[in-house]
C-alpha positions as CSV (number, residue, x, y, z in Angstrom):
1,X,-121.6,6.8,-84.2
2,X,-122.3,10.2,-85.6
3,X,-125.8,11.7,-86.4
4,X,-125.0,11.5,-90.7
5,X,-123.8,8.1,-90.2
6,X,-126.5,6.6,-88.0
7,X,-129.2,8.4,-90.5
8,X,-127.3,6.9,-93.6
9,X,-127.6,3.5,-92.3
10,X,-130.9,3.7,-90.9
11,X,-132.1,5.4,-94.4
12,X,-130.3,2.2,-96.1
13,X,-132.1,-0.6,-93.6
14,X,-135.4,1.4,-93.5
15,X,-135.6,1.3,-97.7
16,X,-134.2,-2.5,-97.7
17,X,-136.3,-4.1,-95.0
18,X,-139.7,-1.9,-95.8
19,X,-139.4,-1.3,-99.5
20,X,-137.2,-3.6,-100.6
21,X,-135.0,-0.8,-102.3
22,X,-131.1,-0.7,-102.4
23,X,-130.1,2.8,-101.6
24,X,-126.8,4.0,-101.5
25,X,-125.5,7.3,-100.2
26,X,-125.3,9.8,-103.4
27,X,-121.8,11.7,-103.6
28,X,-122.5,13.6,-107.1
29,X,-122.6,17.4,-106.2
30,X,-125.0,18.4,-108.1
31,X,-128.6,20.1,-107.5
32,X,-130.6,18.7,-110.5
33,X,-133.2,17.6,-108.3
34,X,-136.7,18.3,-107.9
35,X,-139.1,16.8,-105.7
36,X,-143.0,16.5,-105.7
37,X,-143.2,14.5,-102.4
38,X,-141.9,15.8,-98.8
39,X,-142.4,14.4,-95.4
40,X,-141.7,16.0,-92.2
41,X,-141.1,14.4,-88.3
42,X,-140.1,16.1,-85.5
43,X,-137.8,14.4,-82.7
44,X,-138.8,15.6,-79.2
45,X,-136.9,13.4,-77.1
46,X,-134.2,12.8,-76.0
47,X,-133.0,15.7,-78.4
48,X,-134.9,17.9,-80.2
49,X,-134.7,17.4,-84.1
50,X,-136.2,16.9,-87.2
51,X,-135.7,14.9,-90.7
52,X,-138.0,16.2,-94.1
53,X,-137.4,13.3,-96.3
54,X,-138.1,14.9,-100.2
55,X,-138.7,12.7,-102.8
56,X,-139.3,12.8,-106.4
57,X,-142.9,11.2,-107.7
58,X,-140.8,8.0,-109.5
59,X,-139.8,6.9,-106.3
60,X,-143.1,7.2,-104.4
61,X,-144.4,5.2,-107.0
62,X,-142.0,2.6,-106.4
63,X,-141.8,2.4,-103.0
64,X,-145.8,2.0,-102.7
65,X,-146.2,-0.4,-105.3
66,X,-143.5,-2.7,-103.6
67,X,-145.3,-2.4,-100.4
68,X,-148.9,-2.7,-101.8
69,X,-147.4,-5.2,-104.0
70,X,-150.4,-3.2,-106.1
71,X,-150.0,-1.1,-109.1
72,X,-149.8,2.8,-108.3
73,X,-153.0,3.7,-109.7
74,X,-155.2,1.1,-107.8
75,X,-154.2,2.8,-104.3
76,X,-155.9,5.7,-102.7
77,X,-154.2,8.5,-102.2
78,X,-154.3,8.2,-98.1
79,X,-152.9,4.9,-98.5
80,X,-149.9,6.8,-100.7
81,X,-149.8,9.0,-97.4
82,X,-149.6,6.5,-94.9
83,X,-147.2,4.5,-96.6
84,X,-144.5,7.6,-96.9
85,X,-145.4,8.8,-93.6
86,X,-145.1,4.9,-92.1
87,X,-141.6,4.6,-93.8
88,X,-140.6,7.7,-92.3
89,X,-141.8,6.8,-89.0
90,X,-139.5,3.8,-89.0
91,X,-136.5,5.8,-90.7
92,X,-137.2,7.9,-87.6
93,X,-136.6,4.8,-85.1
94,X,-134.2,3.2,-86.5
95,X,-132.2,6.0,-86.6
96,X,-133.0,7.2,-82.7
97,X,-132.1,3.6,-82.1
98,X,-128.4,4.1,-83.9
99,X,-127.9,6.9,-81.7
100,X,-129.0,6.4,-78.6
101,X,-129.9,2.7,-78.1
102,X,-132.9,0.4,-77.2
103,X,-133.6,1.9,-73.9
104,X,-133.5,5.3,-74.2
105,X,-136.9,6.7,-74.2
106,X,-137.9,8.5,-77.3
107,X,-140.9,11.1,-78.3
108,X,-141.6,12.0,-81.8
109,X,-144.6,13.6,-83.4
110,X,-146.7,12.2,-85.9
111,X,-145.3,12.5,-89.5
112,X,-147.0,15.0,-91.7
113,X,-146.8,15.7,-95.7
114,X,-145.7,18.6,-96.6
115,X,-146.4,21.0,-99.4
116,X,-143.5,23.0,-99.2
117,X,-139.8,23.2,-98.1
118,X,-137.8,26.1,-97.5
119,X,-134.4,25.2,-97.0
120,X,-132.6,26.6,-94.5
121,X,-128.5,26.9,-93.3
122,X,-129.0,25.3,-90.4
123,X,-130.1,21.9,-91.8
124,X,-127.4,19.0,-92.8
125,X,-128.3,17.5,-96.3
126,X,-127.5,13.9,-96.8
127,X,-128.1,12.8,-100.8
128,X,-128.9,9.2,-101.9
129,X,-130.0,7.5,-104.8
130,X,-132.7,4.2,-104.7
131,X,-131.8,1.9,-107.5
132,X,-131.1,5.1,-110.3
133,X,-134.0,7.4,-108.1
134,X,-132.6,10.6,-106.1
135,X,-133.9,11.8,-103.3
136,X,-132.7,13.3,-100.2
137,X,-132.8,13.7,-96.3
138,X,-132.6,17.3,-94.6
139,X,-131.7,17.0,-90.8
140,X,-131.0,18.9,-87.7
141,X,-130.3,17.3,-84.5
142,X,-129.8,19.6,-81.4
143,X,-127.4,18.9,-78.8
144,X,-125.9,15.3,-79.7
145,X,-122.0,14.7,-79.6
């Protein structure tokens, strides 16, 4: 399986089994998007990489209040956090799992929030949209065939 491929289907079972979102890969080509939310982890082994997951505020809204199963504004704003960072964490091992299996031993930092993102060439961009809601995945994944 190739790295887009394994972090298109990990991004589809991480939002269906967590956030009980149907995403779909996005094909439009175009760069209407802006984004208030971005969260960062780092892959250290068994390849170095890294996955910023941006999304727009209408999205984070959605995606907490379906985990919460509480309306946006009753949550704390760490509990907003954790709940981003925690579904990143598992997009992150689901899709280490679709590329090197079960038993390869993995190492990955903590996700962080970001406040900024500076794109850069070297990242691949994979686009989807959550029930009407873009968002996007920036990768890089060193030395994987």
């Amino acid at each position: 399986m190739n790295v887009k491929e394994a972090l298109v289907n990990s991004t589809i079972q991480t939002f269906s089994d967590m956030a009980f979102l149907e995403v779909i890969e996005n094909f439009e080509n175009n760069n209407d998007s802006t984004y208030q939310n971005i969260v960062l982890i780092e892959i250290l082994k068994p390849t170095y990489g890294s996955l910023y997951l941006l999304l727009p505020n209408e999205l984070k809204n959605m995606i907490t209040k379906n985990i919460y199963g509480d309306d946006f504004d009753n949550l704390k704003e760490n509990d907003i956090d954790d709940c981003l960072l925690e579904i990143l964490n598992v997009l992150a091992g689901n899709f280490l799992t679709s590329l090197f299996g079960n038993k390869a031993i993995y190492k990955i930092e903590l996700p962080q929030v970001l406040i900024d993102f500076k794109k850069r060439e070297d990242y691949n961009l994979v686009k989807f949209n959550a029930e009407g809601i873009k968002f996007e995945i920036f990768y890089i994944v060193e030395n994987y065939k």
